[in-house]
C-alpha positions as CSV (number, residue, x, y, z in Angstrom):
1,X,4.8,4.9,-1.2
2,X,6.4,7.9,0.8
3,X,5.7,9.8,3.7
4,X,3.2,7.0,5.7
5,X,3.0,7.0,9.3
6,X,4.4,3.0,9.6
7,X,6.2,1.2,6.9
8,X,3.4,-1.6,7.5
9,X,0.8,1.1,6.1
10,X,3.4,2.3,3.4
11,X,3.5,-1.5,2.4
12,X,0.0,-2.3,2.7
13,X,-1.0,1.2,0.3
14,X,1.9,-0.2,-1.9
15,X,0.9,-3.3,-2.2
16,X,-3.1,-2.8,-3.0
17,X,-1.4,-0.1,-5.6
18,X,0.6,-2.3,-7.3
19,X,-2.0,-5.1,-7.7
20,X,-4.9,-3.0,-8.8
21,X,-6.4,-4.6,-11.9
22,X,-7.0,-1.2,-12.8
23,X,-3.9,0.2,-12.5
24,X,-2.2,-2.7,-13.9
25,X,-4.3,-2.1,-17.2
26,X,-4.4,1.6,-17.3
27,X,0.2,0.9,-17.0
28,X,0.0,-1.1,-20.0
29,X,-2.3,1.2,-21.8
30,X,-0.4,4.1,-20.8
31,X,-3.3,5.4,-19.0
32,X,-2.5,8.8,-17.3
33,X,-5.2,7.9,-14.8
34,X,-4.5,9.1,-11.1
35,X,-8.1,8.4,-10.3
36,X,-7.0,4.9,-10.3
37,X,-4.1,4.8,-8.4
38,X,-5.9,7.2,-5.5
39,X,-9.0,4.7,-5.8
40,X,-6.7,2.2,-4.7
41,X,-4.8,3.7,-1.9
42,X,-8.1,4.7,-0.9
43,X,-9.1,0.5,-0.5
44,X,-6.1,-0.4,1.0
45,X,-7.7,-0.3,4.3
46,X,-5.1,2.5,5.8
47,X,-6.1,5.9,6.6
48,X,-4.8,8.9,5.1
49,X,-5.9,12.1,4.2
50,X,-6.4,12.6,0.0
51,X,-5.9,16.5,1.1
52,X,-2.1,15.9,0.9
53,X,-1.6,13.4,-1.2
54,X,0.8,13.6,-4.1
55,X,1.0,11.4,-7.5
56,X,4.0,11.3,-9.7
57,X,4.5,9.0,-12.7
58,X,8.5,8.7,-12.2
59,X,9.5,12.4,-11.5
60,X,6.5,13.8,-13.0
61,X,3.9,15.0,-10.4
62,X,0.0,14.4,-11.7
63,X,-1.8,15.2,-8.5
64,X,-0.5,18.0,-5.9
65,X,-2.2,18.0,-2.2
66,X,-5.3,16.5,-3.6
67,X,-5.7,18.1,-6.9
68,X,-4.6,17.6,-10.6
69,X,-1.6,19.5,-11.4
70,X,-2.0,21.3,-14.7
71,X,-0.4,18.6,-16.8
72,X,-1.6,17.8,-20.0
73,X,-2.5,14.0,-20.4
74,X,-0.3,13.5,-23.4
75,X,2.7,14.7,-21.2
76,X,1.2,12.6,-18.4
77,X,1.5,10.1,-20.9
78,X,4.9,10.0,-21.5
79,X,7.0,8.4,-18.6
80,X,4.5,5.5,-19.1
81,X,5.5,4.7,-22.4
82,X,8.8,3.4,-20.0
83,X,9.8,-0.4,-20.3
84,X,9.7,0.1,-16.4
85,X,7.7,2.4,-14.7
86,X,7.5,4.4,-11.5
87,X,4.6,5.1,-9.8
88,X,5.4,7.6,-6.5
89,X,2.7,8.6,-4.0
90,X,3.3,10.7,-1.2
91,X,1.2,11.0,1.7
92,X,3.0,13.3,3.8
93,X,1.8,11.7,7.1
94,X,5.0,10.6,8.3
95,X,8.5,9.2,7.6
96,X,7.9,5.5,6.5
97,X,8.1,4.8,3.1
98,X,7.1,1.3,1.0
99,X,8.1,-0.6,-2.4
100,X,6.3,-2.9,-4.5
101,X,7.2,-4.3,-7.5
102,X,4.7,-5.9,-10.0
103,X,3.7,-5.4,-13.7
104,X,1.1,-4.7,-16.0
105,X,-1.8,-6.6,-17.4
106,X,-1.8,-6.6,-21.2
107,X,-4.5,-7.8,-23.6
108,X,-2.8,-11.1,-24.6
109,X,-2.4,-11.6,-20.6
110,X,-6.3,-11.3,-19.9
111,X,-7.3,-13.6,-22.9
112,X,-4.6,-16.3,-22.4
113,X,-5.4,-16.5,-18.8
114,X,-9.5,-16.3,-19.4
115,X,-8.9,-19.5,-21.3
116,X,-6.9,-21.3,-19.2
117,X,-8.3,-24.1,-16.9
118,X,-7.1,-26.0,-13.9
């Protein structure tokens, strides 16, 4: 997360990002999706302005100030096929900038843990 106004709202929009359900599942299934990564800066409870947001998996940019960039999604694709991926957003509100790390939910994740009692 780049360009918050605080690096408490830069690690709170991080932090909803990389727990999303949906963005954990659309990782492992490569899912170009930006829809789902804005969706979740947008609950994170932080105000920002979509307007000038940016979305880049690793150094590819998917959304430019608050519109699709003209990538296809099978090149949008690609830097998700990573072992590790990077998801930047950019806010341009400010200086403050936040890291989360997490991982993906995969099938075999899901069903293991839907069977699983306490």
């Amino acid at each position: 997360m780049e360009g918050a106004r605080s690096v408490e709202d830069a690690q709170q929009m991080a932090m909803t990002v990389a727990t999303s359900p949906l963005v954990k599942t659309a990782a492992y299934g490569e899912d170009s999706n930006w829809g789902r990564i804005l969706a979740a800066v947008g609950r994170s409870g932080v105000s920002f302005d979509p307007s000038k947001v940016d979305i880049s998996f690793g150094t590819l940019c998917v959304f430019r100030h608050g519109a699709p960039t003209a990538v296809s999604a099978e090149k949008a694709r690609e830097p998700l096929k990573a072992k590790e991926v990077t998801l930047r957003i950019h806010l341009h509100a400010g200086q403050a900038t936040g890291f989360y790390w997490t991982c993906d939910f995969t099938g075999q994740y899901v069903d293991i843990n839907a069977r699983y009692r306490t």
